[in-house]
C-alpha positions as CSV (number, residue, x, y, z in Angstrom):
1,X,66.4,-41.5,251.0
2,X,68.0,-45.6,251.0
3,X,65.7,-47.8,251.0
4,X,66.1,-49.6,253.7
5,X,67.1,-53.6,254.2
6,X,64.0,-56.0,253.3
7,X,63.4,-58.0,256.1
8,X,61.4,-60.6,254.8
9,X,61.9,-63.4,252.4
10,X,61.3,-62.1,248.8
11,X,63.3,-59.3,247.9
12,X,60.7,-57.7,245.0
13,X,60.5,-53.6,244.4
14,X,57.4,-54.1,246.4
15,X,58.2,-55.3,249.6
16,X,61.8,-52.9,249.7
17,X,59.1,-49.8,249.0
18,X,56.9,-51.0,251.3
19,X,59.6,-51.4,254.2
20,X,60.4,-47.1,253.5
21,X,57.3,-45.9,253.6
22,X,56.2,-47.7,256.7
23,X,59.7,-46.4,258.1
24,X,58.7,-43.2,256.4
25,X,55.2,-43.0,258.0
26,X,56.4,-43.7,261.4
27,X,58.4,-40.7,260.9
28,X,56.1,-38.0,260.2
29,X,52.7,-39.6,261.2
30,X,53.2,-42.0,264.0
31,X,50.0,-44.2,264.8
32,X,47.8,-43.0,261.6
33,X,46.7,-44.7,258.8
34,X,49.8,-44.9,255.8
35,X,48.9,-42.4,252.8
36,X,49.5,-43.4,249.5
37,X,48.4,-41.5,246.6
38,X,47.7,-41.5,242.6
39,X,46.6,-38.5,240.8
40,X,44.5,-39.2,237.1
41,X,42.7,-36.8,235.0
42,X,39.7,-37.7,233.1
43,X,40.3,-35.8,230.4
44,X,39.6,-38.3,227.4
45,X,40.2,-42.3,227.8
46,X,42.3,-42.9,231.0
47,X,45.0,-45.3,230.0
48,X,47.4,-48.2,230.0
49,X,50.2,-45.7,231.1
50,X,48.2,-44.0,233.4
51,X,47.3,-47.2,235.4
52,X,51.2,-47.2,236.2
53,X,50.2,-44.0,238.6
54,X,47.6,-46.1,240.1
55,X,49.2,-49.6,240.3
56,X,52.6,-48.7,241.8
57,X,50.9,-47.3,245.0
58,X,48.2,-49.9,244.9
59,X,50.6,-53.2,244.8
60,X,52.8,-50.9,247.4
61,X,49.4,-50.4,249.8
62,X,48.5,-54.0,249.6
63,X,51.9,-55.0,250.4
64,X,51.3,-52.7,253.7
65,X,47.6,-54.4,254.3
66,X,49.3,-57.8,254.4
67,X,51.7,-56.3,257.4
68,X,48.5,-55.2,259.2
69,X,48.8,-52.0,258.7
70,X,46.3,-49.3,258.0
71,X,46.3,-47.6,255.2
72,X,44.9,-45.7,252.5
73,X,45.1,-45.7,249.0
74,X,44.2,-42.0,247.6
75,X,42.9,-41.5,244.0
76,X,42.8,-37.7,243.6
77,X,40.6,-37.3,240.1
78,X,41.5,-34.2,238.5
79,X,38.1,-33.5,237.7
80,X,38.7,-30.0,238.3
81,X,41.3,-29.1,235.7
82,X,40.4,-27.2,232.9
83,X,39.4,-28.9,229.1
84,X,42.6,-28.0,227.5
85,X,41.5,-29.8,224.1
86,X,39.0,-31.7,221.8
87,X,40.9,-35.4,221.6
88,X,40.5,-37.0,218.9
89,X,39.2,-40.5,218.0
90,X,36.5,-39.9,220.9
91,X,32.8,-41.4,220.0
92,X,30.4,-38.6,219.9
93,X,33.0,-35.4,219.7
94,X,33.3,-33.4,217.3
95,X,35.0,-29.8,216.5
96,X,31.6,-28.3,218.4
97,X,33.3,-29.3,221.3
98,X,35.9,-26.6,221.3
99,X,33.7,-24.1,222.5
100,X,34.3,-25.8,225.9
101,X,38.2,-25.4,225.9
102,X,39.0,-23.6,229.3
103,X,36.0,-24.6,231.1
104,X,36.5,-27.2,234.0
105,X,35.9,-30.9,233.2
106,X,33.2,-31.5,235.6
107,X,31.2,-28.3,233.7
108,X,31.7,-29.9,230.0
109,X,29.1,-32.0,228.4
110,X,29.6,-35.8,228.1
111,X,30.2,-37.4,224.6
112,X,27.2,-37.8,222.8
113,X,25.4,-41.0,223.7
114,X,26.9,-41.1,227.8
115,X,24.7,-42.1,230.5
116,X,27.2,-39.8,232.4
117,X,26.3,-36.1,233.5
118,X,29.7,-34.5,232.7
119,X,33.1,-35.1,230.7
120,X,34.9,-35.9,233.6
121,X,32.3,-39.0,234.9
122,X,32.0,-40.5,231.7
123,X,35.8,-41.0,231.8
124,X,35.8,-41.7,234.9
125,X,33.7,-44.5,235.2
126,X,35.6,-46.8,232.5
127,X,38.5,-46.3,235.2
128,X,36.8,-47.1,238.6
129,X,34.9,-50.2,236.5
130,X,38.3,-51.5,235.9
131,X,39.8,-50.9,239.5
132,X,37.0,-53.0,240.6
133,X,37.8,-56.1,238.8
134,X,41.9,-55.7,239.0
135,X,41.1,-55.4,243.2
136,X,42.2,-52.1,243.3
137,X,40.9,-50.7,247.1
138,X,41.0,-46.4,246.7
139,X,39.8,-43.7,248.4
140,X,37.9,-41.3,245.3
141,X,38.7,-38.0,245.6
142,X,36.8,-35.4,243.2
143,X,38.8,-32.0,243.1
144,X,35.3,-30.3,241.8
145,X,34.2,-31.3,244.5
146,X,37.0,-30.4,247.3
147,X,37.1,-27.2,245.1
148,X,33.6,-25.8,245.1
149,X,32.6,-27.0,248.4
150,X,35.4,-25.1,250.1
151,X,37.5,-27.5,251.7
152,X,40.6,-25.8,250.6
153,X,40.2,-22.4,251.5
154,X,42.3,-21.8,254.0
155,X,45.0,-23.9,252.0
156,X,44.1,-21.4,249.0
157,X,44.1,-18.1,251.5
158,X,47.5,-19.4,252.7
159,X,49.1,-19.8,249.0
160,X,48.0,-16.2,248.0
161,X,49.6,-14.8,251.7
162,X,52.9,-16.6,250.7
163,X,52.8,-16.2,246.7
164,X,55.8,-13.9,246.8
165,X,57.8,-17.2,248.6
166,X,55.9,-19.4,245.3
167,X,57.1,-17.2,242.9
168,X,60.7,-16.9,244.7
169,X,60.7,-21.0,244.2
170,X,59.5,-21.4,240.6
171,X,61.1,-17.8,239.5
172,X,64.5,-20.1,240.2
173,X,63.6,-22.1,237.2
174,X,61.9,-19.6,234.9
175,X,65.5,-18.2,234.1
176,X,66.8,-21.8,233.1
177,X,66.8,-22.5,229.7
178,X,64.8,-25.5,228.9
179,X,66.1,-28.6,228.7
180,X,66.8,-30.4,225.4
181,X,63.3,-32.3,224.7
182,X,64.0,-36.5,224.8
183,X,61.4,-39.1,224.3
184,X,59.0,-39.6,227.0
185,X,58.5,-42.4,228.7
186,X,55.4,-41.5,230.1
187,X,52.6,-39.6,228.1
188,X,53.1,-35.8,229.6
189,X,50.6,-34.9,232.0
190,X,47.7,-32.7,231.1
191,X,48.5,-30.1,234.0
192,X,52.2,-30.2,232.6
193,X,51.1,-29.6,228.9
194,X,48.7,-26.7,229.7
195,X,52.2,-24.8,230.0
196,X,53.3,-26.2,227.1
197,X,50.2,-26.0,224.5
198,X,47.8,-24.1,226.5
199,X,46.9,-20.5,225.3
200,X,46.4,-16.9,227.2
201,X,47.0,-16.5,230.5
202,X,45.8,-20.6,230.8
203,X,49.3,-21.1,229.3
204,X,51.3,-20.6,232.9
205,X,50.7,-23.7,234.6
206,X,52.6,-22.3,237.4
207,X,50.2,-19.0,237.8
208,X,50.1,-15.7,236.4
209,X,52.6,-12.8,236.6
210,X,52.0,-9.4,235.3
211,X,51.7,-5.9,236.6
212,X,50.0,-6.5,239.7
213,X,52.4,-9.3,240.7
214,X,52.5,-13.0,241.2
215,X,49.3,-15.3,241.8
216,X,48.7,-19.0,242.5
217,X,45.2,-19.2,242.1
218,X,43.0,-18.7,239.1
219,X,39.3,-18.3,239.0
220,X,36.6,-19.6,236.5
221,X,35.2,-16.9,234.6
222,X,31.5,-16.6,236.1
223,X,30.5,-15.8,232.7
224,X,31.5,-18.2,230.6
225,X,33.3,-20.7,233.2
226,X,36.6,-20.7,231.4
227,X,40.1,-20.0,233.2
228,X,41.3,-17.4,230.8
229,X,41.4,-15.3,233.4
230,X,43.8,-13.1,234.8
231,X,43.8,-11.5,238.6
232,X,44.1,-7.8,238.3
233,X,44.3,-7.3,242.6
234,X,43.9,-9.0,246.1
235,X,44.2,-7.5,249.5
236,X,45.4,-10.1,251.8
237,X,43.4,-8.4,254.8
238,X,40.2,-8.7,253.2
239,X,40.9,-11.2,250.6
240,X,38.9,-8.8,247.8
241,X,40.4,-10.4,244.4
242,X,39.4,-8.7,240.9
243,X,39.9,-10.6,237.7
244,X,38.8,-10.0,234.3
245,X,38.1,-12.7,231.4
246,X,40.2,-12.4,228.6
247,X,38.0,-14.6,226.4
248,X,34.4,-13.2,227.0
249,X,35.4,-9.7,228.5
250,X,33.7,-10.1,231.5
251,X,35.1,-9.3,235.2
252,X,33.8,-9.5,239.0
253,X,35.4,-8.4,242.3
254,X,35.2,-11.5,244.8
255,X,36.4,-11.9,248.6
256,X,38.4,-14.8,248.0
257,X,37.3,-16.1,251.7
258,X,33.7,-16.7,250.5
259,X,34.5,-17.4,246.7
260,X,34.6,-21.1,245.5
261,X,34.9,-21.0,241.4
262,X,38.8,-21.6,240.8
263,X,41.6,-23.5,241.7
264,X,44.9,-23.1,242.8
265,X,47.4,-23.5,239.9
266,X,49.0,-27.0,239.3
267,X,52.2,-26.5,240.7
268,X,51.0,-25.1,243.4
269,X,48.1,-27.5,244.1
270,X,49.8,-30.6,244.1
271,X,52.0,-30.2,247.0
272,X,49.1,-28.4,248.7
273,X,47.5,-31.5,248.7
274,X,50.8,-33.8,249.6
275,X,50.6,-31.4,253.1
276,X,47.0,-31.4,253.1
277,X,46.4,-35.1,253.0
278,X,49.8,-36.3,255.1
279,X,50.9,-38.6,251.2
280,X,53.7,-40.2,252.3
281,X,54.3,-42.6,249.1
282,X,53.0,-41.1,245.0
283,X,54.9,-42.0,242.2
284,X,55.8,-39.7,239.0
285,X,56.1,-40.3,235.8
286,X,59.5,-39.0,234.1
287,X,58.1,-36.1,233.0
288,X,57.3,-34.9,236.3
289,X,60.6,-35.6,237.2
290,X,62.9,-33.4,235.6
291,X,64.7,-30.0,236.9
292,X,61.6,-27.7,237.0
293,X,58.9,-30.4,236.5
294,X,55.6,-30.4,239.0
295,X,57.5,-32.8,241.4
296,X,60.4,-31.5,241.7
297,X,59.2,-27.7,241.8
298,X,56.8,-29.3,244.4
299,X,59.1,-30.5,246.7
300,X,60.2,-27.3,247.8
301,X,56.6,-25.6,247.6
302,X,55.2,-28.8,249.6
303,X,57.0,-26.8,252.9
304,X,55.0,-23.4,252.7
305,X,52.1,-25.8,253.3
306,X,54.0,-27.6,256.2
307,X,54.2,-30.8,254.8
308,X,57.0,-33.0,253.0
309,X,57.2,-34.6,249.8
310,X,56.2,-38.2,249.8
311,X,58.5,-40.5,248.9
312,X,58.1,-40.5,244.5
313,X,59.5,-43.3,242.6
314,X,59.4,-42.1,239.1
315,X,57.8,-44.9,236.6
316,X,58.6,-45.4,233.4
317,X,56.8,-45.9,230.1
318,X,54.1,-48.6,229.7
319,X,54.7,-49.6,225.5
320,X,51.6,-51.8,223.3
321,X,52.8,-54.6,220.8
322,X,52.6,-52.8,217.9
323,X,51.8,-49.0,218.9
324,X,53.4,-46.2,219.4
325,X,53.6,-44.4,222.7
326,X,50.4,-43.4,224.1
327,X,49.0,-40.2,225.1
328,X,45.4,-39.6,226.5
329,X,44.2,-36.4,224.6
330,X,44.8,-39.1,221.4
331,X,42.0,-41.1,220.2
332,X,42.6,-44.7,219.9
333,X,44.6,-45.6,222.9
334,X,44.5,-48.9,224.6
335,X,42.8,-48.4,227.9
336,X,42.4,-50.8,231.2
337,X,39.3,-51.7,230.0
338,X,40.2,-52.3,226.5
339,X,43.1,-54.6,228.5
340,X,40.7,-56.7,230.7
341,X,38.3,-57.3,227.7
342,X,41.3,-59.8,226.3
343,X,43.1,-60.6,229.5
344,X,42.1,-62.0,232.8
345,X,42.8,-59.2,235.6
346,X,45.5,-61.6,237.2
347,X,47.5,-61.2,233.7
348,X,47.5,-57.3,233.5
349,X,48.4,-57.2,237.5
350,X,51.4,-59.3,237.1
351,X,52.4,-57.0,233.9
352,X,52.6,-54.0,236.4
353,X,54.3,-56.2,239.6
354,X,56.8,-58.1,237.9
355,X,58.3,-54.7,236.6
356,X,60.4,-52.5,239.0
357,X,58.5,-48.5,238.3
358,X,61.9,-47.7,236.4
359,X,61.6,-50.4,234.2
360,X,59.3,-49.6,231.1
361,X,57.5,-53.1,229.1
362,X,55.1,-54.1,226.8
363,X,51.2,-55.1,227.2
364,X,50.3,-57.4,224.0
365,X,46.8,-56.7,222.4
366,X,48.5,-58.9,219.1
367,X,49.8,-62.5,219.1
368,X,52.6,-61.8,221.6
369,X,49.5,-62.3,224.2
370,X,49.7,-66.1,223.5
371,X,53.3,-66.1,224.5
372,X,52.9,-63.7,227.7
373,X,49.9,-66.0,228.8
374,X,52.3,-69.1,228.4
375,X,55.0,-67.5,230.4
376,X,52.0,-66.6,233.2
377,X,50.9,-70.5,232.9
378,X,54.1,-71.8,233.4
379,X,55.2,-69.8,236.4
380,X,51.6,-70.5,238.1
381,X,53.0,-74.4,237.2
382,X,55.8,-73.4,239.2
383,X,54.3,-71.9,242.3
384,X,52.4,-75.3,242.4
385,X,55.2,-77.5,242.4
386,X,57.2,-75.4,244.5
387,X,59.9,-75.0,241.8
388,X,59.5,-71.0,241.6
389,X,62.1,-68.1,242.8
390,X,61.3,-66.0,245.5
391,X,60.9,-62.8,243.8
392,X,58.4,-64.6,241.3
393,X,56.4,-66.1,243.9
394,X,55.8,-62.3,244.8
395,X,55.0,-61.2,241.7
396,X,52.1,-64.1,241.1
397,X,51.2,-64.2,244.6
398,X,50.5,-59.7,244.3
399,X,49.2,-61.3,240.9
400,X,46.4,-63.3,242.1
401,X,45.3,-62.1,245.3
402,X,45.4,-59.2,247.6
403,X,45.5,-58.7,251.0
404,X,41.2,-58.9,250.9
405,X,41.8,-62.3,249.3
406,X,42.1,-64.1,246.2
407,X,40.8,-62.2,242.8
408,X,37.9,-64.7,241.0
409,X,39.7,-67.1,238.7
410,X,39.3,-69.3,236.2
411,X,38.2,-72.8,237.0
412,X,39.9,-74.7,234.3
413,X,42.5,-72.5,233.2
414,X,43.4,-73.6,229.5
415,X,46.0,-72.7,227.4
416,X,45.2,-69.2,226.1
417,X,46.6,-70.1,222.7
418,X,44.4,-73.2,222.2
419,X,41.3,-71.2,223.9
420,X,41.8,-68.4,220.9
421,X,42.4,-71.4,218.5
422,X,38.9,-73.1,219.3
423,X,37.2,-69.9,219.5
424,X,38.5,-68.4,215.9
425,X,37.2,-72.1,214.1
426,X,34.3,-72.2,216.3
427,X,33.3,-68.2,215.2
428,X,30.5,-68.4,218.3
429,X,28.8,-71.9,218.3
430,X,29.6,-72.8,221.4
431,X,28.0,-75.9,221.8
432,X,31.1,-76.8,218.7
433,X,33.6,-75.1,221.2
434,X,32.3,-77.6,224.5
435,X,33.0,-80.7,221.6
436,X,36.4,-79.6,220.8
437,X,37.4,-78.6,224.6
438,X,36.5,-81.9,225.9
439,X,38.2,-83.9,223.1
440,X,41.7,-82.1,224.6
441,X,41.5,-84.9,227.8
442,X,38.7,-87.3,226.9
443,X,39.4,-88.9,230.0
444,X,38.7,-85.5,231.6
445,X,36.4,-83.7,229.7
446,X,34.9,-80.1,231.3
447,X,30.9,-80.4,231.5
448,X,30.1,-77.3,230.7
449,X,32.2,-74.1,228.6
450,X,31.6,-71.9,231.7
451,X,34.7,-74.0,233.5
452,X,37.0,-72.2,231.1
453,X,35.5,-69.0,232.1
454,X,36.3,-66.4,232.1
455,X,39.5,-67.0,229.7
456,X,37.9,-68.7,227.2
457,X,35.5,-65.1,227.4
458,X,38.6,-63.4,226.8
459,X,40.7,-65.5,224.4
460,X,37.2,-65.4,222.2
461,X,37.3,-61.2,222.7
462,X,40.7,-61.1,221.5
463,X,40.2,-63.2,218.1
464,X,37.1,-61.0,217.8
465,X,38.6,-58.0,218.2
466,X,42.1,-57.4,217.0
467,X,42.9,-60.3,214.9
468,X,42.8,-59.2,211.2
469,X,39.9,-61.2,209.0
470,X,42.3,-62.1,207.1
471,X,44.3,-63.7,209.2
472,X,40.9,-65.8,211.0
473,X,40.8,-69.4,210.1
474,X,38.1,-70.8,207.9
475,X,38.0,-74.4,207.6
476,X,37.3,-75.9,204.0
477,X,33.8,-76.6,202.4
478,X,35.1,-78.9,199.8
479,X,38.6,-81.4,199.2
480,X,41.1,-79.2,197.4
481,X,40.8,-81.5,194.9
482,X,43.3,-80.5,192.0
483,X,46.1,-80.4,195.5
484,X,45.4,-83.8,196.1
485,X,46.1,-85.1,192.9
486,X,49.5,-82.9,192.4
487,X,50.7,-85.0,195.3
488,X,53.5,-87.3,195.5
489,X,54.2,-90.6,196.4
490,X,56.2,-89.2,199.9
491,X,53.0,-86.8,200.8
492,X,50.3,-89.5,199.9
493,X,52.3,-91.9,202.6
494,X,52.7,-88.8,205.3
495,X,48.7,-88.2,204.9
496,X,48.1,-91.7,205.1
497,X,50.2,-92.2,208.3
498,X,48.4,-89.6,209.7
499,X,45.3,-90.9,208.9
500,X,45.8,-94.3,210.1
501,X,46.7,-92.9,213.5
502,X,43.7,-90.7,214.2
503,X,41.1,-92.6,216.0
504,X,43.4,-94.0,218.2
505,X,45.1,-90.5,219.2
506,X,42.4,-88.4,219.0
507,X,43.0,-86.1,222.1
508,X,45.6,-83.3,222.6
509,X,48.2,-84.8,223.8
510,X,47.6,-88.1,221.2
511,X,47.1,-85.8,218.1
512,X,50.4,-83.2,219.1
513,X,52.2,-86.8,219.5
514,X,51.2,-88.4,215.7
515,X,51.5,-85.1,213.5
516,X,55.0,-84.6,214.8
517,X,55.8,-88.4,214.3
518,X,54.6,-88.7,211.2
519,X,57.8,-86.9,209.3
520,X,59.7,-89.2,212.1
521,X,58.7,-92.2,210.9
522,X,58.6,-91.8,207.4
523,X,62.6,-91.1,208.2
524,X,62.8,-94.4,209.8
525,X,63.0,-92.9,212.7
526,X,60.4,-93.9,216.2
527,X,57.9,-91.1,216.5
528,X,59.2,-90.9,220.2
529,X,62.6,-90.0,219.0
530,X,63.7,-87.0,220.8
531,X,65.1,-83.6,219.0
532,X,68.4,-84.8,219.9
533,X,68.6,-87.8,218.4
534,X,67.2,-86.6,215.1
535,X,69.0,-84.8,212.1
536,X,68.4,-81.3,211.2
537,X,66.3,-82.3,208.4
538,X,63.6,-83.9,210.3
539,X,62.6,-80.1,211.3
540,X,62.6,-79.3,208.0
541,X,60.6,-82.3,207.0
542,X,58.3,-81.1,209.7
543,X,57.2,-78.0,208.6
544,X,56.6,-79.1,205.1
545,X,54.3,-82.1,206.2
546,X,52.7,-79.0,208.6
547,X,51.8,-76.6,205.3
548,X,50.4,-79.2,203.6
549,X,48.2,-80.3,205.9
550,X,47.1,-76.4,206.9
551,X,46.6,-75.7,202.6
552,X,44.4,-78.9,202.9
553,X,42.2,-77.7,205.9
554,X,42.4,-74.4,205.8
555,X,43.6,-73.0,202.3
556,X,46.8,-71.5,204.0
557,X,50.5,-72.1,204.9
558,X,49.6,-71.4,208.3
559,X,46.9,-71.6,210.9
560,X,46.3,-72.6,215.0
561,X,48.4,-75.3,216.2
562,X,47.6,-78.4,214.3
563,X,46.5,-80.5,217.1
564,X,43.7,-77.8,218.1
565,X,42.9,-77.3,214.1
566,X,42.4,-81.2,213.9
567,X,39.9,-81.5,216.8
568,X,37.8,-78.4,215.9
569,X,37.3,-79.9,212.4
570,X,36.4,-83.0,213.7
571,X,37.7,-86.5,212.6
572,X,34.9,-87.1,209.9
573,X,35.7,-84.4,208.4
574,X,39.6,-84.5,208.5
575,X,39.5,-87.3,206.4
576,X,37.3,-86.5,204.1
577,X,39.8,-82.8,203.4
578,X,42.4,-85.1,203.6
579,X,41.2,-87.2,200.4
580,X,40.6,-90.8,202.4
C-alpha cells in the first residue's frame, strides 16, 4: 500500500506512517481506538534490537496521540513460547537448566538470585523498567495468560476446523527450496529459530504433520509440561484430541473445548492475534520478512481468522560500537537497560526516531558516545535558536517529549565528554567533581552536582563501566622529575607561557583559549589567530605542546581534553607537576 501524502510540516518516516495507518484504521475499524502492536519474548535479556519492535510502533502511536486520536499501543509478551535453550552468559544458569528445554517460559524457574517467580518475569521486568523511563505508553499482554485462561478458544477451535486450508497455505512453501542464508540484520526470532534449531516434533514451527494429518496446535505435555508432543487424533464435532509425549512417554485424551495447556503454533498464532486484536500497524524484522517467513506466511493465514495484515514495515538491524550482531539466547548483549545506565532516555529515543525502520545504525557503549552526545547537543542548540530543519525538529521534538508531555531532563545539561572527563579524575569524590564543574563558568557556577543530573549520573556510569583501567586517568603523585630536566629551551618557554596565564584564565572557556595559544604565540603569532591564518605547522606544534603537558600530569600521551584535565587537578597543583 503508498503511503500516502504528509500533510503536515515535517516530512519524517514518522509522521508519513502515521498519516497510513490512521487512513488504514478508518478503513477497517472506523470510530475505534488505532491498534498498534509489538511482539517480544522473554526468553533471556530482551535487547537493543529488540527495542526496534517496540520503538517503531511506539514513536508511530505517539505521533497518532498528538493528532487526538485514540489509540493503543499493544505489547504481546511471548511468555508462552516454549524454552528452546540454556543462553549463555546468564547470572545464575547453568547446564541444570536444560532439563527445562520444551517447557513454557512462564513454567521455568527464574535465574538463581531473582525476586521474580518465573523465567519469563524476571526478563520481563528489565524490559517494562526501561519502557517506563524511555515514555513508552503499552498495553501488556501475557500469552500464558490469554492461553491458559481460555480467551482463545474459539480462535484455537477455529484453526483446527480449517487446518487443512493452514496446511494448503504453508504446504505452498514447504516445497520451496530454502533460500541462500545472508546476514541478518535483525537477531532471528525465537519462534522462527524453534524451526530452525529446535528438536522432535518442537522443530515444526508451523505444526505437526504425520499420519493423522495436519495440526496447528500443540499441547503441553501434562506430565512433564514440555511441547514434545505430537497429536495422534481430533474430532471436530467433539473436539476429543489425543497426543502422546515423545520425551517422557506419557499421553492423555482431552476435549479441546475445555482444554487450556497448549498453544497454537507460531505461524498460526500470530495472525490469529493480528484478527483477534483488529493490529492495524506491527513492524518485522527482516527475518520475518522473507518468502515463507512468519509475516509473510501470515498474511494469507491472517484471512481464515477474518482479519487483515497490519500494515508491517520491516526494520533493520540495530549494530553496538565495537560488537558484533546481537542475538538474545547469547549472553553478553547490550540491553535497554544496560543503554539508559550510560545515556539519558532522550539520547537512546532519538537513536531509534532519527532512523527510517529500513535504515540499520549504531548505539555507542565506547568513546563514540562523546561524539553522538555532541551531535544531540548541538541540534538541541539548534532547535533553540531556531536554526534546525524540519525533519530534525521531529526527530528531537519525538526525542524529548511525547504526546503525555516532556520526558524529565537534565537541568544543566553539560557537555557529556567533559562530564565523563570530571568524573574519571574525580573516581567518586564528588564534593572534587562540584569544584571542578563550577570552575567551567565561574561567573555561573551550579550550586549543587544534582543540576547536572542525571548526565553527570550517566557520563560517571559510563567511565565506570566500559572504559578499560587502563585507559582511566590518574593524575601524578610526584613532578616527573628526570622529564623536566630533559627539557629544552622551546618547552621550558611553552610551560612557562602556560603558566603565566593560568590565574587569569582559569575557567573553560579561558584555559581551552591559553593551551591552544601557547604554541601560537611562541610562533609569533596572536593566540586569537584563527586556523586560517596559521601555517600547517602550528597543528603540529599543537599536539606536541598537548603530549607534553598530558606525560607531565598524567604519565601519558593522551588524556581528557586539557582544559577539563587542568581544572580537575587544580591550579596548585598544576604548577607544581609542571616544575614552577
Amino acid at each position: 500500500m503508498p503511503i500516502v501524502a504528509q500533510s503536515t510540516e515535517t516530512t519524517d518516516w514518522v509522521s508519513r506512517f502515521a498519516d497510513e495507518v490512521i487512513e488504514e484504521s478508518e478503513r477497517r475499524a472506523a470510530g475505534k481506538p488505532v491498534v498498534v502492536a509489538s511482539g517480544l519474548s522473554p526468553s533471556g535479556p530482551i535487547h537493543l534490537g529488540n527495542l526496534r519492535e517496540v520503538m517503531t510502533p511506539h514513536l508511530v502511536a505517539d505521533e497518532i496521540r498528538r493528532r487526538g486520536h485514540q489509540v493503543r499501543h499493544l505489547i504481546s509478551w511471548d511468555d508462552y513460547d516454549r524454552y528452546r535453550k540454556v543462553p549463555a552468559g546468564v547470572a545464575g544458569v547453568d547446564e541444570t537448566w536444560a532439563e527445562h528445554i520444551g517447557k513454557p517460559l512462564t513454567s521455568v524457574p527464574a535465574p538463581k538470585g531473582s525476586a521474580y517467580p518465573n523465567w519469563a518475569e524476571h526478563f520481563k521486568a528489565a524490559m517494562v523498567e526501561s519502557l517506563a523511563e524511555l515514555g513508552v505508553e503499552f498495553d501488556g499482554i501475557s500469552q500464558t495468560e490469554q492461553y491458559t485462561s481460555g480467551v482463545y478458544r474459539e480462535q484455537i477451535l477455529h484453526a483446527m476446523r480449517h487446518r487443512g486450508d493452514i496446511d494448503a497455505i504453508l504446504d505452498q512453501y514447504r516445497t520451496k527450496k530454502a533460500p541462500a542464508k545472508k546476514q541478518q540484520q535483525k537477531p532471528v526470532d525465537e519462534a522462527e529459530l524453534e524451526a530452525a534449531e529446535g528438536s522432535g516434533a518442537a522443530a515444526e514451527d508451523d505444526g505437526s504433520s504425520g499420519s493423522a494429518g495436519y495440526f496447528p496446535y500443540k499441547p503441553y505435555c501434562g506430565n512433564c509440561e514440555k511441547d514434545l508432543t505430537t497429536v495422534t487424533s481430533y474430532d471436530d464435532d467433539s473436539t476429543e484430541l489425543n497426543y502422546a509425549c515423545t520425551a517422557c512417554g506419557f499421553s492423555e485424551t482431552v476435549r479441546l473445548s475445555e482444554f487450556n495447556r497448549g498453544k497454537l503454533v507460531w505461524k498460526v498464532d500470530w495472525p490469529m492475534r493480528w484478527a483477534y486484536e483488529g493490529v492495524i500497524f506491527e513492524p518485522s524484522g527482516v527475518d520475518h520478512s522473507s518468502p515463507g517467513s512468519s509475516f509473510q506466511v501470515g498474511g494469507q493465514i491472517v484471512g481464515i481468522f477474518g482479519g487483515e495484515q497490519p500494515i508491517g514495515p520491516m526494520y533493520a538491524f540495530v549494530g553496538i560500537s565495537g560488537m558484533a550482531k546481537m542475538s538474545s539466547s547469547r549472553g553478553g548483549v547490550p540491553t535497554p537497560a544496560d543503554a539508559l545506565q550510560i545515556m539519558e532516555p532522550q539520547l537512546l529515543r532519538w537513536l531509534y526516531a532519527r532512523r527510517r525502520p529500513n535504515q540499520s545504525f549504531k548505539i555507542a557503549f565506547d568513546q563514540e558516545i562523546q561524539r553522538l552526545y555532541d551531535e544531540w547537543d548541538r541540534l538541541d542548540a539548534k532547535v533553540a535558536d531556531g536554526s534546525v530543519l524540519p525533519a530534525d525538529a521531529a526527530a528531537h521534538s519525538r526525542a524529548v517529549r511525547t504526546a503525555s508531555g516532556e520526558l524529565p531532563t537534565t537541568a544543566r545539561p553539560l557537555p557529556y565528554r567533559t562530564l565523563a572527563s570530571v568524573a574519571d579524575i574525580t573516581a567518586g569524590h564528588e564534593d572534587q567533581a562540584l569544584r571542578i564543574l563550577s570552575e567551567l563558568d565561574p561567573s555561573d557556577p551550579p550550586a549543587s552536582l544534582d543540576e547536572a543530573r542525571p548526565r553527570y549520573d550517566k557520563a560517571e556510569a559510563w567511565i565506570n563501566t566500559h572504559v578499560p583501567a587502563d585507559q582511566r586517568t590518574i593524575v601524578r603523585a610526584e613532578p616527573d622529575a628526570d622529564l623536566l630536566k630533559s627539557l629544552d629551551e622551546r618547552d621550558r618557554q611553552s610551560l612557562r607561557l602556560l603558566l603565566d596565564g593560568l590565574a587569569d584564565n582559569w575557567s573553560l572557556d579561558g584555559l581551552t583559549h591559553l593551551v591552544y595559544g601557547v604554541p601560537k604565540v611562541q610562533a609569533g603569532f596572536s593566540a586569537d589567530a584563527t586556523p586560517k591564518e596559521l601555517p600547517a605547522e602550528i597543528k603540529t606544534a599543537q599536539r606536541s605542546f598537548f603530549a607534553l603537558l598530558y606525560h607531565l600530569l598524567v604519565g601519558r600521551d593522551t588524556g581528557p581534553r586539557l582544559p577539563t584535565l587542568l581544572l580537575a587537578v587544580g591550579q596548585e597543583r598544576v604548577r607544581a607537576l609542571l616544575g614552577e
